[in-house]
N, C-alpha and C positions, 0 to 999 in steps of 0.2 A: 565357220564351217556349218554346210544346212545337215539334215539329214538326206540319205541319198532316197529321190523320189519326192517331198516335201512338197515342191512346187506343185507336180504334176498329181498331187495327190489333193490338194485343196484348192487346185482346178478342176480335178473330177467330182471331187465331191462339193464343191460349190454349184456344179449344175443340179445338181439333185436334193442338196436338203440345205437347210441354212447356216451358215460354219459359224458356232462362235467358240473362241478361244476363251479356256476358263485357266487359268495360271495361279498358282502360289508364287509366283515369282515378283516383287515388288515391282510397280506402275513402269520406272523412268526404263529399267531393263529391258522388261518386257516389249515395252512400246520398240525400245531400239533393236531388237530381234524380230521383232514381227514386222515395223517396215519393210524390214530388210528382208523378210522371208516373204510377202504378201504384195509383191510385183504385179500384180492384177486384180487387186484390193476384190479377194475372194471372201474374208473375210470379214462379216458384217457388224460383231461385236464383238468387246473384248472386257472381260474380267479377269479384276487382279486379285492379290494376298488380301487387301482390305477388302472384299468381297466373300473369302471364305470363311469359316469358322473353324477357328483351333481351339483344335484338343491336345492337349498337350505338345507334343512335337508335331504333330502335323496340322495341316489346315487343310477342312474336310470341304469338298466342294460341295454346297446346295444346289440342288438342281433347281429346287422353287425358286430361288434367286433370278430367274430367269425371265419369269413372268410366263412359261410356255408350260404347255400340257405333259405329264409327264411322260403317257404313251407314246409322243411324239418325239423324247428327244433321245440321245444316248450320246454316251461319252466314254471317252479314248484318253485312257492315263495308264504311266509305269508305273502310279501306285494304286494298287485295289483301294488300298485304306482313304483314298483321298475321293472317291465316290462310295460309299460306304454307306449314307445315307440314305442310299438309291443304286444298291449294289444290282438290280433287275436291269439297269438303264446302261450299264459300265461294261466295257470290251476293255482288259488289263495285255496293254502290248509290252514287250522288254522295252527296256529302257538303253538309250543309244550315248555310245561316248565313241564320237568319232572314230566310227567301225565305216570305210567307206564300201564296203562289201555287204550291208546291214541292207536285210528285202522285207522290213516288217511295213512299210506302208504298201509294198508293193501286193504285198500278199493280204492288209486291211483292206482296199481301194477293192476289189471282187466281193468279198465278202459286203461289205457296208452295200454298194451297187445291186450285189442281190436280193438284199431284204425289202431294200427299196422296189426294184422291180417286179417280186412276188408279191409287194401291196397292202404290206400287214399294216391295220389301221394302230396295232398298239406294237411301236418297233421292239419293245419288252419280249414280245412274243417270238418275233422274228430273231433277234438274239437266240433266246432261248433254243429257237428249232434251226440254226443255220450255224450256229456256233457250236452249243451246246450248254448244258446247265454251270459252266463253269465260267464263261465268259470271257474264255484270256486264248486270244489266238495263239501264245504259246504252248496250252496244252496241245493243241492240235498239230502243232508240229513236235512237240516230242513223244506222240502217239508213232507218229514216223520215222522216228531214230531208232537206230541199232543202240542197244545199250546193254 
């Protein structure tokens, strides 16, 4: 099962910035879900678990690991704590277990698309002012719930 949007999400966002997949999930797994999810090899690199660094229970994603500038990248995880190192660069989306009603990339895919088209040379910034200082598209949607 993909997530609902997946595809069409890293076909939109492959026109626009360079997609690499950063995963805690061991090489042989990984590899076999992102075939299979990456039908249009939108996908330009992929790092796995021997690529990040753990701390204790988690394996924190280096962005330096990337070899790219940091104003230039940002990254997309259901855990804060696994960009951490580089909490300015990290947008924290919920995390999905087969909800096929789930509109979080739907609702990513505008957001990421604007920063880019308003042109901010440090996407840091653009987070900052299109998200907000919090960084997790969920807060902005329970800004909007009745609670």
């Amino acid at each position: 099962m993909i997530r609902p949007g997946a595809r069409e999400f890293l076909e939109k966002m492959a026109r626009v910035f360079e997609v690499v997949i950063f995963t805690a999930a061991m090489q042989d797994y990984a590899d076999w879900v992102l075939d299979a999810l990456d039908t249009g090899s939108w996908i330009s690199h992929r790092l796995y678990r021997q690529h990040a660094v753990r701390e204790g229970p988690v394996y924190l994603k280096d962005l330096t690991k990337l070899g790219r500038e940091l104003p230039h990248m940002i990254i997309v995880d259901n855990v804060a704590q696994n960009f951490a190192r580089q909490s300015d660069n990290g947008i924290h989306i919920r995390s999905w277990f087969d909800d096929m009603e789930d509109t979080a990339l739907f609702e990513l895919g505008p957001i990421l698309e604007k920063i880019r088209a308003l042109g901010y040379q440090d996407l840091r910034v653009g987070l900052k002012e299109v998200i907000g200082g919090e960084g997790s598209v969920e807060e902005e949607e329970r800004d909007g719930e009745a609670g």
